[in-house]
N, C-alpha and C positions, 0 to 999 in steps of 0.2 A: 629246443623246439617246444614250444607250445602245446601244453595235453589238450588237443580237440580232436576230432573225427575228420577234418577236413582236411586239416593240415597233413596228419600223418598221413590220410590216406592218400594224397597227393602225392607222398615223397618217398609213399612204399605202395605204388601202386597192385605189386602182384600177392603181396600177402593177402592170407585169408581174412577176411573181417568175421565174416558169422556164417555157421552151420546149422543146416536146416533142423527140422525132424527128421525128415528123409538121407539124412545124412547128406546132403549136395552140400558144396562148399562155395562160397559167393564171396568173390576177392575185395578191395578196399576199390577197386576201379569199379567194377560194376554196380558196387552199391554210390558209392560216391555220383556214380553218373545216376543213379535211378532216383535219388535224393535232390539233384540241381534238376532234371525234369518232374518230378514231384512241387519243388519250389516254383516253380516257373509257370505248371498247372494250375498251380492255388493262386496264385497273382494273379493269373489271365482270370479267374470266375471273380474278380477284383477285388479277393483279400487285399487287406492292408496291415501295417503295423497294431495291435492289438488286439484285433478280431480274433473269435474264435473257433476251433474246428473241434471234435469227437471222431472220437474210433471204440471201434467195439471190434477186437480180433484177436486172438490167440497169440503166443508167443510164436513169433514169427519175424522174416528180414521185415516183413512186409510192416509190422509193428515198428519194427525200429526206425526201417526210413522214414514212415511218417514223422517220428520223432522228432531223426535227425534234420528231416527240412521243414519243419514249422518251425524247428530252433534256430536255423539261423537267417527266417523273414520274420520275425517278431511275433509270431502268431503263438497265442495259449492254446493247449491241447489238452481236452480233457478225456481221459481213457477210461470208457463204461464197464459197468463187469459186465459180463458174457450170461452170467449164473439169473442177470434181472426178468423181468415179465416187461411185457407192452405200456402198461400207463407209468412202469419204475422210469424203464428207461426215456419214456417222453416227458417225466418230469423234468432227465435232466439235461437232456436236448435241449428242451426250451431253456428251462433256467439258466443255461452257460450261453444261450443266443450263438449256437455254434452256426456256422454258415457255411459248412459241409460236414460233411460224413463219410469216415469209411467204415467199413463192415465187411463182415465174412461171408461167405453166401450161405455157412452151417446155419448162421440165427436169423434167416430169411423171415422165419417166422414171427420172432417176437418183433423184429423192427420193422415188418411190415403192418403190424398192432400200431407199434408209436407211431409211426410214419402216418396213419390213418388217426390218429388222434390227435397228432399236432398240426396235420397238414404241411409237414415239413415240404418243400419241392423236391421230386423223386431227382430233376436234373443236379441236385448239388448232392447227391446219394450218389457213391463209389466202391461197387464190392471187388473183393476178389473171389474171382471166380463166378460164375452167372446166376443170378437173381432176379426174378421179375421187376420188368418195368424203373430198371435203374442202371444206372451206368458200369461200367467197366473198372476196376482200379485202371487197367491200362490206358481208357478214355483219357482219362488226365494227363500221362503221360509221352505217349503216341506223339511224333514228332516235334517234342520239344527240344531245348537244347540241350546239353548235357554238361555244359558248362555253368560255371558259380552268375545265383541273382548277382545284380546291381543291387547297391544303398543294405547290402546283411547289417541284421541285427538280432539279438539273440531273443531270441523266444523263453513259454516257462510254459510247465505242465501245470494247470490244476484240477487236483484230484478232488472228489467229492468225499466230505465225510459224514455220518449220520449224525444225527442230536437226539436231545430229548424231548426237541418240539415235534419230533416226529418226522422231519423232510430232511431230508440230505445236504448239506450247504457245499459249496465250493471255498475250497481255501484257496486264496486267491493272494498272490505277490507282485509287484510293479515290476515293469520289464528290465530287463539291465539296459544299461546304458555303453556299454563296453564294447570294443571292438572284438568281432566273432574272432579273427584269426588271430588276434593279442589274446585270446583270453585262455586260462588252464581252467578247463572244466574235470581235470581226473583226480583234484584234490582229496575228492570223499576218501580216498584208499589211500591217503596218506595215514589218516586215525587210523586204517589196521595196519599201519606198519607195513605196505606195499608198495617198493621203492620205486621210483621212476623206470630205474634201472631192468626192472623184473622185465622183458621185451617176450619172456615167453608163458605168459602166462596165458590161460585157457578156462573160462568163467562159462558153468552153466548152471544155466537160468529155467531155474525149475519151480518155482511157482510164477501165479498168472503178476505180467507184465504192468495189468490195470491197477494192481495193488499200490502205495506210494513202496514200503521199503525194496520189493524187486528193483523195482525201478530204477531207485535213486541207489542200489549199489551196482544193476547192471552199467548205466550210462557213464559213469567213470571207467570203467572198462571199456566201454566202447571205444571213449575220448581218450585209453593211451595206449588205443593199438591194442587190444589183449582181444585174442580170438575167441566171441561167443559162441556157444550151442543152444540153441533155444529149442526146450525139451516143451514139446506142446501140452502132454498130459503127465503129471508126475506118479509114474513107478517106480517102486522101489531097487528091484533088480535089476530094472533099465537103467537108472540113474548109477549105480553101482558100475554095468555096464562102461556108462555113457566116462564116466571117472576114470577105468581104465584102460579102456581104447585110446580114448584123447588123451588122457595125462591132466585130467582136471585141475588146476592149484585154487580155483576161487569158486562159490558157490554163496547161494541164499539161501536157506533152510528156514520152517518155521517146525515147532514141537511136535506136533502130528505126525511131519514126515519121518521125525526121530524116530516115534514110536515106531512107525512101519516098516522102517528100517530094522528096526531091531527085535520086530519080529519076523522076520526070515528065519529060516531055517539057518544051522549052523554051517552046516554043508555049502549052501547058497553064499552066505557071508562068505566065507574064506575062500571062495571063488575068483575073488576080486582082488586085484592091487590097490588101494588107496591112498599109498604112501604119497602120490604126488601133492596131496591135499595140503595146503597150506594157510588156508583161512577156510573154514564154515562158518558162515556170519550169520548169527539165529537172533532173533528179538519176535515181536509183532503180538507176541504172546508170552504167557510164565510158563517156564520151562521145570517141570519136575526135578527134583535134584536127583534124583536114584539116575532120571533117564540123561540127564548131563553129564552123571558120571558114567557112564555106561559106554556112553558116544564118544565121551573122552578116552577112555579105556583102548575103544577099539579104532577110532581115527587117530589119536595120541593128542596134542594140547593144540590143537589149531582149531578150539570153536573161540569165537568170537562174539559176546554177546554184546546187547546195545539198548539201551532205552531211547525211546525217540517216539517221536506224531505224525501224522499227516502235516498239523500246522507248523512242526518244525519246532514246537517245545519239546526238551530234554536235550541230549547230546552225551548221552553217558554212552563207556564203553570197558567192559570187560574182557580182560584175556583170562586162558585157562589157568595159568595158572595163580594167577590174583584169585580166581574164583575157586578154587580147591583149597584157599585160604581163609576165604570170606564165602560160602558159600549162601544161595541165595541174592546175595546183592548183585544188581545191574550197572555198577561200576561206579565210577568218579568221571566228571564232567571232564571234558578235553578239549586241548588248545585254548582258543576264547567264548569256551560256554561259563557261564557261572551260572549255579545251580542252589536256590535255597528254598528253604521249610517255613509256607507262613502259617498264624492262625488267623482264624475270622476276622479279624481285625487288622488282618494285614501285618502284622507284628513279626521278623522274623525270629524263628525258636533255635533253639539251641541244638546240638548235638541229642540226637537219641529221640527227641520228642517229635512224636506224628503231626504233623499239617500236611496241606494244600502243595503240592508243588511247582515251584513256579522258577523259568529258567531265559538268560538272556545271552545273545551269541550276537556278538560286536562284530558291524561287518556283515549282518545277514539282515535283509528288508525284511520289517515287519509285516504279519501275515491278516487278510482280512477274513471274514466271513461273508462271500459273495452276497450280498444283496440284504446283511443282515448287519445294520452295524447296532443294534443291543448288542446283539449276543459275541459282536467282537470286542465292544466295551467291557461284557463282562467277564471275559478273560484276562485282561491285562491291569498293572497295578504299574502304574510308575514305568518304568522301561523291561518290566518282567512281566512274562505270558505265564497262560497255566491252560492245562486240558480238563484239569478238576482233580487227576492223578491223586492220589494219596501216599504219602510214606515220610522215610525220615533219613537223614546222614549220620553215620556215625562218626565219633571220634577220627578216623581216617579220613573225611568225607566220602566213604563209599555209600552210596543209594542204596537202600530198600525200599521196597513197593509194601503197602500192606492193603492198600483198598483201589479203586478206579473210578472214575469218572462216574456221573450216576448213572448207574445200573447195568450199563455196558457189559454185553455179551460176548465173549473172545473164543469163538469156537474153530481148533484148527487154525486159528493166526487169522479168523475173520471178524471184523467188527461186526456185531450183530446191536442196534439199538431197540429194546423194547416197544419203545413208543412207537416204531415204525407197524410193528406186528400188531399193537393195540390198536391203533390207529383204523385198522382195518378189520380186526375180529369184534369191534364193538361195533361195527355196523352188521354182522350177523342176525338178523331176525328174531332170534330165540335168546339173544346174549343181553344180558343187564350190564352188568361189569368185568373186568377182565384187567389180571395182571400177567404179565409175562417177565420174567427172569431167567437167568441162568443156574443150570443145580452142576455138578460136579459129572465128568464123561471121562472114562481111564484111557481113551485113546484123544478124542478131541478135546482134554482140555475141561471145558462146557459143552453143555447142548439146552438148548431151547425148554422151556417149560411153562404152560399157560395152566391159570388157576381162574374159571369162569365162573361166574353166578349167573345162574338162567334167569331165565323171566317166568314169571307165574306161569303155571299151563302148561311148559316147555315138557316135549318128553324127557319119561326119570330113566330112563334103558341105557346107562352110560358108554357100554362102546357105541351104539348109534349115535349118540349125540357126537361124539369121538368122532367118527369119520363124516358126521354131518358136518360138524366145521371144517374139517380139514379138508374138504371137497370146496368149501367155500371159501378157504381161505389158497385154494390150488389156481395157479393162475391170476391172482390180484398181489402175490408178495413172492419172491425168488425160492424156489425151494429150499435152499439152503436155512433161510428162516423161517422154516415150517417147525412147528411146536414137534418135538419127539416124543412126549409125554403129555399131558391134557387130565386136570383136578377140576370138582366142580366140589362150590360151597355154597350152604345157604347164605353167607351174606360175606363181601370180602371185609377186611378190616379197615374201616377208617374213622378217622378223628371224627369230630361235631362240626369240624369246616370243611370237611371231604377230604382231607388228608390220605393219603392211603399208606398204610404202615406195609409197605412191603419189604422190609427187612424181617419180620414176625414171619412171612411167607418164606422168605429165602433163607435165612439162617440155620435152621433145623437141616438142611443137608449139607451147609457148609463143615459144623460140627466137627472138630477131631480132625478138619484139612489144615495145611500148613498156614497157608495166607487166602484168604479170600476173595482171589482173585486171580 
């Protein structure tokens, strides 16, 4: 049988597919039926094959049906964070030319900002649960059929990622051409070694859904029959919980949650069964080694690391116990990724020596940058992408990372781009110039750091100026990317052609860390 959602769930109607927050349980039949009236909603407002829809919702069935029925009417979906402001998220409403909307009726607020700023039509806006002045999720679905479209075709997510021009692009792939019900969409969980066979397996899904890698390891799950829990807000003891109630074997983690994890109480730990865990799949971010081995200690060798993108460059994968031999590295490329180290010049190096890393997977469509083809030129070389990553293979071909993309901020497994922050604090009133970076944070990872030069005149009373931007910066940028820290200098550093050396800025707390990054 065929790894999809459709199939199985056709042919095992009463199993469970996905558990709520609330714990409810929602069979393969009622989602399956909520998905072909979903499909059938988005045709009637006259989707077609490659138009596009957005959502902005919490982990939830309600997340996933959408998914599942844009994927198999050809339709791209692209999933907002929840965490954005009003002109973030109407950038990128507009920018994907989505031609409905669902939402939550929690962020009533900030999408009725975008909603007024783009003039989106409130009739192709669909919440769940009641929101002013917009439709129902259930509008759409209310007496449709519950049976499979006509003419299926498989759909694609794309996720938006941020740059250093400052605006968020969409990664963007061509439709398949494949037949929905010929096709196995639950491959990805083959790379951890997750056999077809495994039929009881129970995956939750504990960070947000919008992100690419949840995603892309929940939806193989979906597609082989493996019952989800979709955990709305990630706690610690809940997830522990949630682990041994159900009998958890699959999971997404990012470094953060490690941390918090492992600082519980001891009493709280040993609370829990965890034995049924069989893969904890962590990437998105570098993962401390003290706190890798800690997690391995106490779940035993089922973490599963990974290098990988939004646009789908990398493909590395490490098991624990490769990595208790090789520690630090993000594995050796798998299946048909091939994985090299070039310099400037394109030249690939040798074993041990840092470059550009650039990676190619035979059989996977090449990825664009919506609306931007420079800056998808400027990724690829010959038939190999790059995200700008820095590091090197060693003698094994195992990966090491030692630098990233420029400037990129990875706080908690979040991409944070500077230029996005800049972008916005240099229209401040009192603000000259402004660098923003990341300095070193013992639970996230990173956190945010801006280095301003005022303007003549500007008051010198540095926490007022401190919470004067931050006030101005509240409400135009997602808090999540609000600066934790705020430096003022009399002039920042840059070349005779405006260069701005902001490694002179960032360096000094790197200092004495592992890798920089």
């Amino acid at each position: 049988m065929p790894d999809n959602f459709w199939t199985i769930a056709a042919a095992n109607p009463d199993k469970t597919a996905i558990v709520d927050n609330d714990e409810r349980s929602h069979s393969n039949a009622d989602v399956l039926a909520t998905v072909n009236q979903l499909s059938h909603g988005l045709r009637g407002l006259g989707l077609e094959r490659g138009d596009s829809i957005a959502a902005m919702l919490p982990n939830s069935p309600e997340a996933l049906e959408v998914y599942l029925a844009m994927q198999q009417i050809g339709l791209y979906l692209t999933p907002i964070n929840y965490h954005l402001v009003g002109p973030e998220i109407a950038y990128i409403l507009t920018d994907c030319e989505a031609k409905a909307f669902v939402v939550h009726q929690r962020y009533a607020d900030v999408v009725q900002q975008a909603l007024e700023e783009t003039g989106f039509p409130a009739d192709r806006v669909f919440s769940v649960g009641e929101m002013p002045g917009v439709n129902r999720l259930a509008d759409l679905t209310d007496g449709q059929p519950t049976t499979a479209p006509a003419d299926r075709s498989l759909g694609v997510i794309m996720n938006y990622t941020s740059g250093t021009t400052g605006r968020p692009k969409g990664v963007r792939r061509q439709l398949p051409t494949t037949a929905v019900d010929e096709t196995d969409l639950g491959g990805a969980l083959t790379g951890y070694n997750v056999g077809r066979d495994e039929t009881d397996n129970v995956h939750l899904l504990a960070c947000p859904w919008y992100h690419t890698a949840p995603m892309v390891m929940v939806a193989p799950s979906v597609h082989r029959g493996h019952v989800v829990f979709t955990m709305d807000r990630f706690d610690p003891e809940r997830a522990l919980q949630l682990v041994d109630r159900y009998r958890v074997t699959i999971t997404h983690l990012v470094p953060t949650q490690f941390v918090r994890l492992l600082a519980l109480p001891d009493e709280v730990k040993q609370r829990y069964d965890v034995s049924s865990l069989r893969h904890v799949i962590h990437g998105a971010a570098p993962c401390s080694p003290e706190v890798k081995r800690r997690m391995i200690e106490w779940f035993g060798p089922v973490l599963d690391e990974y290098y990988a993108s939004t646009e789908g460059v990398g493909g590395t994968i490490i098991f624990s116990d490769e990595w208790l031999a090789k520690p630090g590295s993000v594995g050796k490329p798998r299946h048909t990724t091939t994985i090299v180290v070039m310099d400037e010049e394109g030249n690939i190096l040798p074993a041990g020596q840092v470059g550009t890393i650039y990676s190619t997977t035979a059989g996977r469509e090449p990825f664009e940058y919506y609306k931007d083809p420079e800056k998808t030129a400027k990724s690829r070389r010959g038939e190999f992408r790059t995200v700008g990553d820095v590091g090197y293979l060693d003698d094994d071909g195992y990966l090491f990372l030692s630098d990233r993309k420029s400037d990129m901020i990875i706080s908690g497994g979040v991409n944070i781009y500077p230029a996005e922050i800049e972008s916005v604090l240099i229209t401040h009133p009192r603000v000259a110039d402004v660098a923003v970076f990341g300095v070193p944070n013992p639970e996230w990872g990173e956190e945010v750091k801006a280095v301003v030069e005022l303007l003549p005149g500007s008051p010198t009373e540095p926490d007022a100026m401190r919470a004067d931007i931050l006030a101005f910066l509240s409400g135009r940028i997602a808090r999540y990317k609000l600066p934790r820290s705020i430096d003022f200098m009399d002039a920042l550093p840059r070349d005779p052609n405006g260069k701005l050396y902001k490694r002179r800025l960032r360096d000094p707390y790197w200092a004495g860390q592992q890798r920089a990054i």
